[in-house]
N, C-alpha and C positions, 0 to 999 in steps of 0.2 A: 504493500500500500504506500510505501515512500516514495514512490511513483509515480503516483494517484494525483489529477489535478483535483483542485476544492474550488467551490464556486460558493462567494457568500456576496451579502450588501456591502458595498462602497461605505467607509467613513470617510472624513479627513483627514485623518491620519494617512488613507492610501494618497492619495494626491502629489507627494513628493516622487513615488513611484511612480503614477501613472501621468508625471509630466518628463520624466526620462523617457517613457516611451514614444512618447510623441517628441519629443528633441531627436529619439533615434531615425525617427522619420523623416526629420526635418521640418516638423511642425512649426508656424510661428508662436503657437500658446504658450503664454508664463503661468507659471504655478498661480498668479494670482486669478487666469482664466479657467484655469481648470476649476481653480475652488468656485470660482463662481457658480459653474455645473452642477457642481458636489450639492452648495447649499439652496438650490434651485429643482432639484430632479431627483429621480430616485435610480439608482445604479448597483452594479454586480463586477467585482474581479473575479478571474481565475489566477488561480496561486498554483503552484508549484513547488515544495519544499520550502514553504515559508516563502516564497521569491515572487512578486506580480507579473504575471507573461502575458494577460489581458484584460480590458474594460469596457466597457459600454453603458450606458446611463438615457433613461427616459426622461422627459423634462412635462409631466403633466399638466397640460392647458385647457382645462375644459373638454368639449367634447374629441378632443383630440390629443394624444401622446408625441411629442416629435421623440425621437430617437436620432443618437450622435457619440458622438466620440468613441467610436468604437473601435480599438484595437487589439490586434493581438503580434507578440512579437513576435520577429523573422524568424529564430531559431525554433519556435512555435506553428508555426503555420502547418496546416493541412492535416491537424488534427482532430478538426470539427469544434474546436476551443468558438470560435468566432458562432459558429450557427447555436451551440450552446448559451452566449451569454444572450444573441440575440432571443431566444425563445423564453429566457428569462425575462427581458425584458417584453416581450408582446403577453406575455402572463401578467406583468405588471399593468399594462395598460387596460387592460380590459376593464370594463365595457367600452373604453376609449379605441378612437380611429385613430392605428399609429401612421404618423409622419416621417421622412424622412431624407435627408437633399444625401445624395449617394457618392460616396467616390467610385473612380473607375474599378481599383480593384475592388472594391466589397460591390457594388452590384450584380453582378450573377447569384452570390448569396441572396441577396435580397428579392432577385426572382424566383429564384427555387423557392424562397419562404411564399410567392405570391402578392409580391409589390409590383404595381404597375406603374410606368411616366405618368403623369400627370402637369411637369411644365420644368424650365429646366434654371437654373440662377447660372450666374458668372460674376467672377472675383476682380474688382478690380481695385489698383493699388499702385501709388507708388509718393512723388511729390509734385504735389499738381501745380500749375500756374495758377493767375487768380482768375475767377469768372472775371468778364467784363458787368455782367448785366448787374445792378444797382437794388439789393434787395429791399423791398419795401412790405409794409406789414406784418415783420419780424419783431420779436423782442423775446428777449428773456425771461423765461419760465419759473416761476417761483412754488415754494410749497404748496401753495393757496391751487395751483393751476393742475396738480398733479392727477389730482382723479378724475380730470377732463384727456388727460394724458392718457392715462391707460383707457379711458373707454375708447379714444379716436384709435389708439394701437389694436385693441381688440376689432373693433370695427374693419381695420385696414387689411388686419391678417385672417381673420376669422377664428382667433384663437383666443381662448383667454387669457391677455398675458401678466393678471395683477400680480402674480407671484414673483413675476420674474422680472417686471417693471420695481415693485417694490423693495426688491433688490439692488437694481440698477440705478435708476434715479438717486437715491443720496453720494452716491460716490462718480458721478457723472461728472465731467470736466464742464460741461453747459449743456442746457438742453434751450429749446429754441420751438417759439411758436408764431405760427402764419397765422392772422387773422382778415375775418371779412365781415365788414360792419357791426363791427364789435367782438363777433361770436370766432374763438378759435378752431382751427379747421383742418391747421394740420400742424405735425412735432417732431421734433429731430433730437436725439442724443448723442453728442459730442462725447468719448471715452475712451480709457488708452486700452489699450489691446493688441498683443502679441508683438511687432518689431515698432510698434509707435502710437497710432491711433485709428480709430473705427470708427463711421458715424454710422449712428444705425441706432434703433428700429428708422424708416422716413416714412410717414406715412400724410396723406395730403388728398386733395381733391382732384389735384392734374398737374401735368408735370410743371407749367411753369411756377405753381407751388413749392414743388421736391424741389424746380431748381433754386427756388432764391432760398429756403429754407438750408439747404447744405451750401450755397456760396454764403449766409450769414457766417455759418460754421468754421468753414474755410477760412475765409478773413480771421481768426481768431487763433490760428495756428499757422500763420506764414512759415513757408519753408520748411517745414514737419510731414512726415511719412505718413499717407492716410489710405486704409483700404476700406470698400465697400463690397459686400455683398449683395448683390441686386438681381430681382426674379429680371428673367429677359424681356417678359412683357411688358413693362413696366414705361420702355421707351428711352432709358437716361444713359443706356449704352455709348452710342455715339455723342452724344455731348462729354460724359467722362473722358472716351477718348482723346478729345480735341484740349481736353485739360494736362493731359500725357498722364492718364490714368490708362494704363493698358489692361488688358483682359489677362488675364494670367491663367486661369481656369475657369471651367465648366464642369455642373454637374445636374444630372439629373435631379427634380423633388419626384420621390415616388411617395405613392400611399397603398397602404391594406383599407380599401370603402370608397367614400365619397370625401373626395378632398375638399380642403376648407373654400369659403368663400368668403369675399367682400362682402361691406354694407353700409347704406347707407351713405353710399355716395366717397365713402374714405375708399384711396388705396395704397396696397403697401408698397412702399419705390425701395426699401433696402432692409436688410434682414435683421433683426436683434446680432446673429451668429450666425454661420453654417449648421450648426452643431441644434441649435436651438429654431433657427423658421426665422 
């Protein structure tokens, strides 16, 4: 049995382990992104002699489960470690529709479980110029504005994200809202994340929205390292571009059901995370 892998719940205490794994990958996550996972989802390692060789973690949002970070390592591989922790995890979820944006290697797993496309994001990152365009209707988001924040975020993604907004929001670098005759309409969070900074969740009415919403952002961090996560439909591909935001990757969103939807008029322009929707 010394052998034998063990599969239990993620603490924080795993966390220093399961952000080597991802350094062995060449992840950009800091241990302080992983923990944010940790205290936001519910998650499973598999161990090996006392040693972490994989992880994966569910991030529960209402009627839906995203599922993310899931690895297992190299010397590891192709022992079914990976289809194990995921089937931890969709036990977790339930009665929840699991989510989840796919890398290239773990998707065929992910269809043998019976996730199908459903729409696809793209990473984009690097140090952008500055917009030209002059944002207006923006200002800075205060305590008082918060749980108008999380309903437009939920609205945008289909998801519930008070758990994980609530999280996020106090330790945010800025957050940033569009307004239209008073009423706010759409939100941005400015925060640092893996080699610099990330804006994300953007969630708004239409893009010329998302865009002055992250040019306030931008201006606020001159000459600093910024990536987004952005669904493709979304429309804000080719303007990043033109900022010398390059696309660095793609990756499938599949789902197990009926994938989330917009409402009411909000939509989501950039992700919370990969990992998270």
């Amino acid at each position: 049995m010394s052998h034998a892998y063990v599969y239990r719940p993620v603490t924080a205490a795993d966390m220093p382990a399961a952000h080597a794994l991802s350094v062995h990958l060449k992840w950009p996550h800091r241990e302080e992104d992983w923990a944010m996972v940790q205290r936001t989802s519910e998650g499973f390692v598999a161990e090996r002699e006392g040693a972490q060789v994989g992880v994966a973690f569910a991030c529960h949002q209402g009627d839906y489960s995203s599922i993310g970070l899931v690895i297992v390592s190299d010397e590891h591989q192709g022992k079914g470690i990976g289809r194990r922790l995921m089937n931890l995890c969709l036990d977790a979820t339930a009665p929840r529709t699991p989510i989840l944006n796919a890398t290239e290697s773990g998707a065929p797993l992910y269809v043998s479980l019976g996730f199908v496309d459903y729409a696809r994001i793209q990473q984009h990152q690097g140090v952008p110029q500055m917009p030209l365009i002059e944002p207006s209707h923006c200002r800075v988001l205060s305590l008082a504005d918060y749980p108008k924040v999380i309903e437009l975020a939920n609205a945008g993604s289909g998801l519930d994200r008070t758990e994980v907004l609530n999280d996020l929001l106090p330790t945010a670098e800025h957050v940033a809202g569009i307004e239209v005759d008073g009423q706010l309409n759409g939100c941005a969070l400015l925060r640092r994340f893996g080699r610099g900074h990330l804006i994300g969740p953007v969630v708004a009415q239409n893009q010329d929205q998302a865009r002055q919403l992250i040019t306030h952002l931008l201006r606020l961090i001159p000459g600093a390292f910024v990536r987004f996560d952005i669904p493709i439909e979304c429309g804000l591909a080719d303007w990043l571009e033109s900022l010398g935001l390059p696309c660095v990757d793609k990756a499938p969103r599949m789902v197990l059901g009926v994938p989330p939807q917009s409402s009411g008029g909000i939509r989501q322009f950039a992700l919370v995370t990969q990992a998270i929707g």
